[in-house]
MMTF fields as JSON, N, C-alpha, C and O atoms, coordinates in Angstrom:
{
  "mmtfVersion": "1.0.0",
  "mmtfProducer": "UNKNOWN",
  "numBonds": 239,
  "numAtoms": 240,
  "numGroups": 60,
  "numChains": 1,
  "numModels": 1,
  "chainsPerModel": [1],
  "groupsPerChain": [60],
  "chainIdList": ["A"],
  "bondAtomList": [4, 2, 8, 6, 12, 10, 16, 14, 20, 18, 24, 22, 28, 26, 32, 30, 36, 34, 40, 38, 44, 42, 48, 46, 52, 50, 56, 54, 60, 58, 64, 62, 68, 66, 72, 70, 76, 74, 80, 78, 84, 82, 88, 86, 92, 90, 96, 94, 100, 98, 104, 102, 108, 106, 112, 110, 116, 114, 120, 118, 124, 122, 128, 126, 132, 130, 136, 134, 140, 138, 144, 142, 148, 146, 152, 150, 156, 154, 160, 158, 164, 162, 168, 166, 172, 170, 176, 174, 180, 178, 184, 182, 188, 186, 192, 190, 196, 194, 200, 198, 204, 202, 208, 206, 212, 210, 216, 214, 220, 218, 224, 222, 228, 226, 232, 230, 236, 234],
  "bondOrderList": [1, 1, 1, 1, 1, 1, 1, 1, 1, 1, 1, 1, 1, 1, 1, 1, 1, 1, 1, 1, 1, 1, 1, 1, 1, 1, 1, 1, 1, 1, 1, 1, 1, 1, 1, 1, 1, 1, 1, 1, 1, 1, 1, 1, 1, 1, 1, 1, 1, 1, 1, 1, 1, 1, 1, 1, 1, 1, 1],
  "groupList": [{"groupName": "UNK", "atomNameList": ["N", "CA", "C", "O"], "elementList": ["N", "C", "C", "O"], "formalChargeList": [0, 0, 0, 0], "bondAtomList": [1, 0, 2, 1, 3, 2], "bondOrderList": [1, 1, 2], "singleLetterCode": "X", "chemCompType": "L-PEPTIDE LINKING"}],
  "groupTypeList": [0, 0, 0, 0, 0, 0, 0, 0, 0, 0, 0, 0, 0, 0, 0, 0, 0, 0, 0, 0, 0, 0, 0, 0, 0, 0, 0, 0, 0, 0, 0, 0, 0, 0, 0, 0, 0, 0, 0, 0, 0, 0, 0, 0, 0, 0, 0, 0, 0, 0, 0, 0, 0, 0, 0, 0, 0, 0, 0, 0],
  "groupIdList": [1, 2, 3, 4, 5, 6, 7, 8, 9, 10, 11, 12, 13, 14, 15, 16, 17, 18, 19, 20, 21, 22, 23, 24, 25, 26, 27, 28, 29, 30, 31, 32, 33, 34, 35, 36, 37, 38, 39, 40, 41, 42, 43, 44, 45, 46, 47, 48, 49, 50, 51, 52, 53, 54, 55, 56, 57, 58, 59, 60],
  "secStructList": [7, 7, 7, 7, 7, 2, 2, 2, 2, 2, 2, 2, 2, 2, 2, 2, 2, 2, 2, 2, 2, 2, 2, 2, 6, 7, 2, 2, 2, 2, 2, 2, 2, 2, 2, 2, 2, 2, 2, 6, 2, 2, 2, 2, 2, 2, 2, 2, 2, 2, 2, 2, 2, 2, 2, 2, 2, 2, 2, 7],
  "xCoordList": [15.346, 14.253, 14.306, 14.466, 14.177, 14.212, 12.885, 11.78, 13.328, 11.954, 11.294, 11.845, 9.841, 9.422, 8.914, 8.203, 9.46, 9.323, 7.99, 7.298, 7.532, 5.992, 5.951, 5.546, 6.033, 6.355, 6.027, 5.175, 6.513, 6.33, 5.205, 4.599, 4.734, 3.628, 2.026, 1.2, 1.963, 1.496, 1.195, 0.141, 2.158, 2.648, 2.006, 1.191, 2.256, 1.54, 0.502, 0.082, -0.514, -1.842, -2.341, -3.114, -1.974, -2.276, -2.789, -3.673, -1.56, -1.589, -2.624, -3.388, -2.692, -3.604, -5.28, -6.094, -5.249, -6.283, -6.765, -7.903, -5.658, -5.951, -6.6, -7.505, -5.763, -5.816, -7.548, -8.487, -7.534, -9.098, -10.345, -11.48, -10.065, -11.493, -10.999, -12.079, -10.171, -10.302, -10.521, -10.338, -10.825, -11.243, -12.741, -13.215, -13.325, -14.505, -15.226, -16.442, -14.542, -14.927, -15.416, -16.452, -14.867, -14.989, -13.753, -12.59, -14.443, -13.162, -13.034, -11.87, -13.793, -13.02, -11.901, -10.955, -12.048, -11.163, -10.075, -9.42, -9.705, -8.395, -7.996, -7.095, -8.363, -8.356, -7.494, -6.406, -8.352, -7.292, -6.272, -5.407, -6.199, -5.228, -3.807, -2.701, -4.332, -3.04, -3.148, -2.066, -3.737, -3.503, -2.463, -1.462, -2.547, -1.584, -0.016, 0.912, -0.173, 1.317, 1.418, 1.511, 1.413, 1.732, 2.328, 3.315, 1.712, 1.629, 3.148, 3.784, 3.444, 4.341, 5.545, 6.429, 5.405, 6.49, 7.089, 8.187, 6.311, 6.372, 6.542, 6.763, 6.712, 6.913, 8.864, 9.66, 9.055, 10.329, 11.159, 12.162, 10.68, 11.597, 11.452, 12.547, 11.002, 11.149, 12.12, 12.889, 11.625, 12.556, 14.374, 15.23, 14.692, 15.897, 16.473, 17.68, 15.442, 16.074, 16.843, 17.966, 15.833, 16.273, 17.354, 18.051, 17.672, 18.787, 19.932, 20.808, 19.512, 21.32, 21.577, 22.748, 20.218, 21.107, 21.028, 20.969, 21.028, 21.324, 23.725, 24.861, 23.12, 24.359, 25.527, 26.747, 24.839, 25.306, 26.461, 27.592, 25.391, 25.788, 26.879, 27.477, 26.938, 27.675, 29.141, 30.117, 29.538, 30.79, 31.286, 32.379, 30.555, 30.979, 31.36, 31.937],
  "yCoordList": [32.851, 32.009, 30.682, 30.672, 29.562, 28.302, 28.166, 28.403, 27.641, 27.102, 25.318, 24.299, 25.756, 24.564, 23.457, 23.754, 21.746, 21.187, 20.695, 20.462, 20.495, 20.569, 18.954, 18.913, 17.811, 16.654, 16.727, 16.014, 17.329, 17.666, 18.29, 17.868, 19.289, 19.705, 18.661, 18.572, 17.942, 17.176, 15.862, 15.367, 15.726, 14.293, 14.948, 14.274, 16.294, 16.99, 16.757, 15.855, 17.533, 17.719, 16.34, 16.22, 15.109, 13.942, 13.025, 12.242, 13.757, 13.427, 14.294, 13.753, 15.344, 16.105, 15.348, 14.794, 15.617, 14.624, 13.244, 12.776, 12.752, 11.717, 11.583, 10.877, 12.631, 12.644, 13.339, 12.818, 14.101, 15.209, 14.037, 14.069, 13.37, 12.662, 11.366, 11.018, 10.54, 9.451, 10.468, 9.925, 11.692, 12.18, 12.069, 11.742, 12.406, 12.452, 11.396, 11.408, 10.527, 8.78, 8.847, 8.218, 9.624, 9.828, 9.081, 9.448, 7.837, 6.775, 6.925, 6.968, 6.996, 7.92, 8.988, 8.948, 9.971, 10.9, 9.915, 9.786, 9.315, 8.377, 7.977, 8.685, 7.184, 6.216, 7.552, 7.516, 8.617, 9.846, 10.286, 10.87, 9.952, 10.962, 9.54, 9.688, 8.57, 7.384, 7.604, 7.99, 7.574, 7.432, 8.671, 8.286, 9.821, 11.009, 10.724, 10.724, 10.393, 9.843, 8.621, 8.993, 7.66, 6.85, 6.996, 6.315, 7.987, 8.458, 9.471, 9.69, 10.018, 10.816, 9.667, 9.253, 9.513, 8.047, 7.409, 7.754, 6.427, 5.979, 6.403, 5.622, 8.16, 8.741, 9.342, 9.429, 9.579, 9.924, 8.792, 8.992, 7.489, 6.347, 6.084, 5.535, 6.07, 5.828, 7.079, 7.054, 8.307, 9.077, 9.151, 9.75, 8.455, 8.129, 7.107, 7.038, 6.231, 4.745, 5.643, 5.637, 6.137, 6.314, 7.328, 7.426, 8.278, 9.05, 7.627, 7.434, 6.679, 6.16, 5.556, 5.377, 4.867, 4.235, 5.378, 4.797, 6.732, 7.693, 7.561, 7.266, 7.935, 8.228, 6.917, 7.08, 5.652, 4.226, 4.22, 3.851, 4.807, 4.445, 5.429, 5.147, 6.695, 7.854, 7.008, 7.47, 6.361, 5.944, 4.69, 4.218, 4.082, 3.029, 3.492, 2.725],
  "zCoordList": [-5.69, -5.255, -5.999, -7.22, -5.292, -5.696, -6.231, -5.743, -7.576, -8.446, -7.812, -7.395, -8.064, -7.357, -8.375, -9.334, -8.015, -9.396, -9.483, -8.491, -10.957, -10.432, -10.408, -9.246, -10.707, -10.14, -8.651, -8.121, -8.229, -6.239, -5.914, -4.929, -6.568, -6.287, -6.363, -5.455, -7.796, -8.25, -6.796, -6.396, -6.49, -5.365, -4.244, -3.614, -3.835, -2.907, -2.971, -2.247, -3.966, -4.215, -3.953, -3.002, -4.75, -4.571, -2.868, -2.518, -2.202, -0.762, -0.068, 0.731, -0.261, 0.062, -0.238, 0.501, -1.441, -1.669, -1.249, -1.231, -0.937, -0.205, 0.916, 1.362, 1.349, 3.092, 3.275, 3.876, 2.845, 2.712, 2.175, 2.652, 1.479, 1.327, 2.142, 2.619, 2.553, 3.558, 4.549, 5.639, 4.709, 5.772, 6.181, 7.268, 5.092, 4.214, 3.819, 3.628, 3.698, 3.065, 2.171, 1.955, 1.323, -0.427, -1.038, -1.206, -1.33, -1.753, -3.229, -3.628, -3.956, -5.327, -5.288, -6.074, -4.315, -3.93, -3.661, -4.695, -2.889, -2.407, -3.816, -4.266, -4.492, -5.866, -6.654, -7.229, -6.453, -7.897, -7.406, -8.06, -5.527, -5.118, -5.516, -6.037, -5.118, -5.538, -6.674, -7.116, -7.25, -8.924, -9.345, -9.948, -9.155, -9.172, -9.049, -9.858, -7.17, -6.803, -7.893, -9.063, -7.728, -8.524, -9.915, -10.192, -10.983, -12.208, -12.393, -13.425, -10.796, -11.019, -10.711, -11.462, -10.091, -9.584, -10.81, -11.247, -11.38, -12.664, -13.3, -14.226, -13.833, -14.864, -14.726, -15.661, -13.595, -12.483, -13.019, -13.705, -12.66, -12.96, -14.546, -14.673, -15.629, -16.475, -17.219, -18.18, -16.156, -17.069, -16.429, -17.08, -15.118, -14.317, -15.332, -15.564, -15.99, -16.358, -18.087, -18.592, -18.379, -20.083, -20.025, -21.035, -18.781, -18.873, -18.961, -19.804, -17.654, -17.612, -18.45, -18.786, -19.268, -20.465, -21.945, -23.028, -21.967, -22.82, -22.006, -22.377, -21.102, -20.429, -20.383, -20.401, -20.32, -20.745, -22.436, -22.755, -23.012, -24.314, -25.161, -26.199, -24.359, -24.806, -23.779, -24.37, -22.982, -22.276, -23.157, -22.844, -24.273, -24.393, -25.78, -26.55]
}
């Protein structure tokens, strides 16, 4: 069984949330559900950037 990453789940829930209170017109709800995605995003790329330059510096 494939393990599920929680990064994805997180991005899920987020969208979910989104979607359920712009359903709702609970615009705080929207605000946490971007705020989530976003948080995972930004956290994804900072941790993509510091591998290549870990991986940068071990070739040179």
């Amino acid at each position: 069984m494939k393990q599920v990453d929680v990064p994805l789940g997180i991005v899920v829930a987020g969208v979910v949330l989104m979607i359920g209170c712009r359903l709702a017109t609970w615009w705080p709800g929207v605000i946490i559900g971007a705020a989530l995605i976003l948080g995972v995003l930004v956290s994804r790329t900072y941790q993509r950037r510091v591998n290549r330059r870990e991986q940068a510096g071990r070739h040179d």
